[in-house]
Structures are given as C-alpha cells and as structure tokens.
N, C-alpha and C positions, 0 to 999 in steps of 0.2 A: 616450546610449543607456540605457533603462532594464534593471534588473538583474530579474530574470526567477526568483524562489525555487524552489530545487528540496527533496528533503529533506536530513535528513544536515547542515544549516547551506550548502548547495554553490548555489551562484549559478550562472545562467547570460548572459552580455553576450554577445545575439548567437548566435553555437555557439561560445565558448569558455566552459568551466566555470572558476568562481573558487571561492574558500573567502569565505567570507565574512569570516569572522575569523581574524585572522592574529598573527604576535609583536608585529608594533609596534600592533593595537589592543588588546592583551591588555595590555601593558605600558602603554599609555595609558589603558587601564580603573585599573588597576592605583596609579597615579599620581594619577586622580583623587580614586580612595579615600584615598589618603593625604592629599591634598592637601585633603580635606574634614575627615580630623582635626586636622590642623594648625590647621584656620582652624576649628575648634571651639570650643565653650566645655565644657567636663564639668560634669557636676551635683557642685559640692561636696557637696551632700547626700548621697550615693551612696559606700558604700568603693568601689564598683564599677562603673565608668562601661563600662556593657554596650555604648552606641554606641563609644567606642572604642575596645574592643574587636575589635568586630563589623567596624569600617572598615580596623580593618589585619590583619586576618583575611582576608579578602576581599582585600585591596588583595595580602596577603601569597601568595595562594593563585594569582590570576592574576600576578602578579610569575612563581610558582615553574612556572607550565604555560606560561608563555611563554618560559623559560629551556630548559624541555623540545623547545619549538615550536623553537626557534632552533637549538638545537643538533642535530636529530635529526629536524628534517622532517615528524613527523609529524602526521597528520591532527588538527586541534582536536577532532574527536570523539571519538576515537580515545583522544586527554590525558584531557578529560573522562569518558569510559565506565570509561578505568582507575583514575583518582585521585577522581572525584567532586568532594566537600569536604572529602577527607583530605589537610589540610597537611600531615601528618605526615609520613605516607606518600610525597608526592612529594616533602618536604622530604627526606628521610631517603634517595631516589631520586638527587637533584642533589649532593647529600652524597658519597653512594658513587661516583656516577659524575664525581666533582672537577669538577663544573660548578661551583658554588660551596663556598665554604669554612666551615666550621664553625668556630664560635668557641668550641666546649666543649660536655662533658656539661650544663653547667646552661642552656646557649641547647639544647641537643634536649630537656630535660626539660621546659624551659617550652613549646618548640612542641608538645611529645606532649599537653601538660596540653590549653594552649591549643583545639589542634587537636581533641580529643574534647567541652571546649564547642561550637566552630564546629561540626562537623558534625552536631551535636544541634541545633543549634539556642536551645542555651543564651542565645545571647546576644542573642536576638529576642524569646523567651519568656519573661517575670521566672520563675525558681524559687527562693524564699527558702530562706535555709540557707549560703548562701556566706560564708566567712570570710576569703578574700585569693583570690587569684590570682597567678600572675606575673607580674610588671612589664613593662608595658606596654616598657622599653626595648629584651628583650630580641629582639619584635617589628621596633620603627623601627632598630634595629642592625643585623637582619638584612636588610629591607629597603633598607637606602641599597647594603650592599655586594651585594645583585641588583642594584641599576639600575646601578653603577659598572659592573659585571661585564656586563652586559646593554650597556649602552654602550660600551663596548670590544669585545663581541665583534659589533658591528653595523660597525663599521671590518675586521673582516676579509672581506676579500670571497669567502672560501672560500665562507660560512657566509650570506652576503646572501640567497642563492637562496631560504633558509627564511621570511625576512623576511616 
C-alpha cells in the first residue's frame, strides 16, 4: 500500500494516519551520522574539522529528540517546532528531566558552546577567526551513553507504544 503525504510530517496507509518519523528512524538517522564520522578522514590541515563537527552535532541533536520522542510521546513536530537546532536546549531538557545523565559542567559547557556553532550554522559556513573549540570527545561521550540509554529503554515495554 502506498503511503499517501499529508502535512505536519503525518502519513496516511489507507484511512489510518501514521507519523512518518518516529524514535527508532530518528535514532537511526542519528547513528548514521555518527557512523559517517567514524569512517572519516579529517583534514590535518584544519585545527578545525567543521565536518565533524557538524556530523555529530546533527547525529547528536536527533539522538536527543528521539530520547524526547521515546519517552514522552510526543509529536516529531511538535520536538522539532520546540527545540529547532538547539542541542543545548534539549540537551539541557533530557538533563533535567533524568532521561539521561550528565557527565559535568564542562560536557554542558561544551554542548552550549557547541550547540550555538550548530544552530548558526557555523559549521557549514567557514567563518575565520576560530581558535579551538571543544573537543570533539565530549560530543561521541555523550552520544554512546544516549544510544546505551535509548537501547535499554526500547526493552521496556511500558514505553514501546512511543516507538
């Protein structure tokens, strides 16, 4: 049966409405982006390797709206309209609400830093004048213990319905 675009992201098969995107393609979007820096090369040339950056930014931001999506049901447009491209923000959301766990002031300082390149666009756009950034670990750190977390909580069947 072919799937039938309505607006909003919401499918129709048939007369039953689907979402089109959901936690486990969000997490798999998620995954791939990681999975693209991994299997990177970064430009030695560069103190600043803006693609990965930019990969686990991204990788990092739907990790965190699918953590949202899983726990809470709610609408993917819904995630998107409130959080945007602010890791920060929904980082600092899954924080508060012990969805996942913080590893320190200096993993929130780098994702705030972080998070205001990403949602500029900084890291799409060269702007000269950068002189470091935070280290890229404190990104793939936080990421492994979403997927851990995110995989764990896909075994409790309370919480599948969000799936």
């Amino acid at each position: 049966m072919k799937i039938q675009n309505k607006k909003d992201g919401i499918g129709t098969i048939g007369d039953r409405e689907i979402e089109r995107t959901n936690a486990l393609t969000l997490i798999s979007d998620s995954k791939e982006y990681y999975d693209y820096y991994l299997r990177g090369k970064p430009d030695t040339r560069a103190d600043i390797n803006k693609v990965s950056y930019f990969l686990l930014m991204r990788s990092l931001e739907l990790s965190l709206k699918a953590m949202v999506k899983i726990r809470e049901g709610l609408p993917i447009n819904e995630i998107k309209n409130k959080y945007s491209h602010n890791v920060f923000r929904i980082y600092s959301y899954c924080v508060d609400k012990k969805y996942i766990k913080s590893d320190g002031k200096e993993e929130g300082l780098a994702i705030e830093i972080l998070s205001d390149f990403y949602k500029l666009k900084d890291f799409e756009y060269t702007k000269v004048g950068y002189k470091s950034l935070p280290k890229l670990f404190y990104i793939i750190n936080l990421l492994e213990r979403v997927y851990v977390e995110f995989n764990s909580i896909t075994q409790n069947t309370k919480l599948q319905k969000y799936l």
